[in-house]
Structures are given as structure tokens and as C-alpha cells.
matplotlib code that plots the C-alpha trace (Angstrom):
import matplotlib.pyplot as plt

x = [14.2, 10.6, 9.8, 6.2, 4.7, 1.2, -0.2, -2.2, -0.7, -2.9, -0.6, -2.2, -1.5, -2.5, -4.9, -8.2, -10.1, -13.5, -13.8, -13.6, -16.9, -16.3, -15.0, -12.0, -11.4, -11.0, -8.9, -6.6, -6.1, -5.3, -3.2, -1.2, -1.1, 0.5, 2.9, 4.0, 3.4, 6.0, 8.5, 8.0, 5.8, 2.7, -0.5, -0.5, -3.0, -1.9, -4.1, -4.6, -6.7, -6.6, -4.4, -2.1, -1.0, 0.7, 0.4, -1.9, -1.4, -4.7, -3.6, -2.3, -3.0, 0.4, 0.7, 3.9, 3.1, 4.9, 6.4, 7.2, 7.7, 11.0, 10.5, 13.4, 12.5, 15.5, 13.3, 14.5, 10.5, 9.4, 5.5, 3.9]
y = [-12.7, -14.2, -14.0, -14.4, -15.2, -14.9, -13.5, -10.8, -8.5, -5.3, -2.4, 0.5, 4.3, 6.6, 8.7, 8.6, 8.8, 7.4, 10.2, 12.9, 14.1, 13.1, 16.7, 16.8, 13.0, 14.4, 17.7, 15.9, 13.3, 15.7, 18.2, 14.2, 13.4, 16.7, 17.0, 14.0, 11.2, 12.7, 12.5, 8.7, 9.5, 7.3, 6.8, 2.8, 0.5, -3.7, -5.5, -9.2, -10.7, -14.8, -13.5, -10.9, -9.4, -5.8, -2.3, 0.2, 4.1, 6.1, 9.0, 8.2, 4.4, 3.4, -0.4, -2.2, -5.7, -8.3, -11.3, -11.4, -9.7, -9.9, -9.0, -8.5, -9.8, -12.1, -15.5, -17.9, -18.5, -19.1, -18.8, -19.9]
z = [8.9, 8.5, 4.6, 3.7, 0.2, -0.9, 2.4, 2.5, 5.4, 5.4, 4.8, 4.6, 4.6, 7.6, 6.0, 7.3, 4.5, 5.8, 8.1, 5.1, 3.3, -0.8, -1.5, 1.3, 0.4, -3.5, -2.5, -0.6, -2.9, -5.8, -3.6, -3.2, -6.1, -7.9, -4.5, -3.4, -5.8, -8.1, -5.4, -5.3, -1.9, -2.1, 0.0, -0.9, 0.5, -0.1, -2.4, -2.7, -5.1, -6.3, -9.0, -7.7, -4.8, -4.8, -3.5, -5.1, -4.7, -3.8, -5.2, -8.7, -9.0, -9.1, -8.3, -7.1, -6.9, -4.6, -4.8, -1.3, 1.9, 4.3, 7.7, 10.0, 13.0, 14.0, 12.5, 10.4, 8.9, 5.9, 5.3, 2.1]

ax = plt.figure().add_subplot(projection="3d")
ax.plot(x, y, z, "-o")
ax.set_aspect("equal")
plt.show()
């Protein structure tokens, strides 16, 4: 497994939301938001800033932040 720390990977959800107009983007996030983000089902988008690094919910805010990520890909690698 390849375990990377303090990279910034771009995980994102699958939502479009560029391609919505402000008042789809803002239903859709609300509908989310009462539906799924109580049932622990986020739209999270990976943020990395000089002083953390963690995922941050779209819908409700919710951040999970990282100390590192493990990727199961057969490596032995370690990235700093």
C-alpha cells in the first residue's frame, strides 16, 4: 500500500455544480443536506491549505481532516 502524507490529492464529489445556475446549485444543496448528510452521505471536496489538510462537505460544512491517506495499490511507498 502506498501511504501518502501532506499531499494534496484532489478528491472531489461528482456533482457538477459549475454547470448549475445559483438557485439549482442552492436547491440541491439543501435537498443534500436535510437527506443525505444526516445519513453520514457527504458531497466532500479535499482541502489543503499550509496549515491543514482535510475534507470539507458542501452541503453542511462538515470537515474530516487527514493525517494521511493509504492507497491499496500493491506498493510498499511512502510519500512525504
Amino acid at each position: 500500500m502506498t501511504t501518502i502524507k501532506n499531499k494534496y490529492l484532489g478528491i472531489t464529489n461528482p456533482i457538477a455544480m459549475e454547470e448549475m445556475d445559483d438557485e439549482h446549485r442552492k436547491l440541491v444543496m439543501e435537498a443534500w443536506r436535510l437527506t443525505n448528510c444526516p445519513n453520514m452521505i457527504h458531497l466532500f471536496d479535499e482541502v489543503h491549505s499550509l496549515d491543514s489538510h482535510y475534507l470539507s462537505c458542501d452541503a453542511c460544512g462538515l470537515e474530516v481532516h487527514i493525517e494521511k491517506i493509504v492507497i491499496p495499490d500493491g506498493k510498499d511507498k511512502k510519500i512525504e
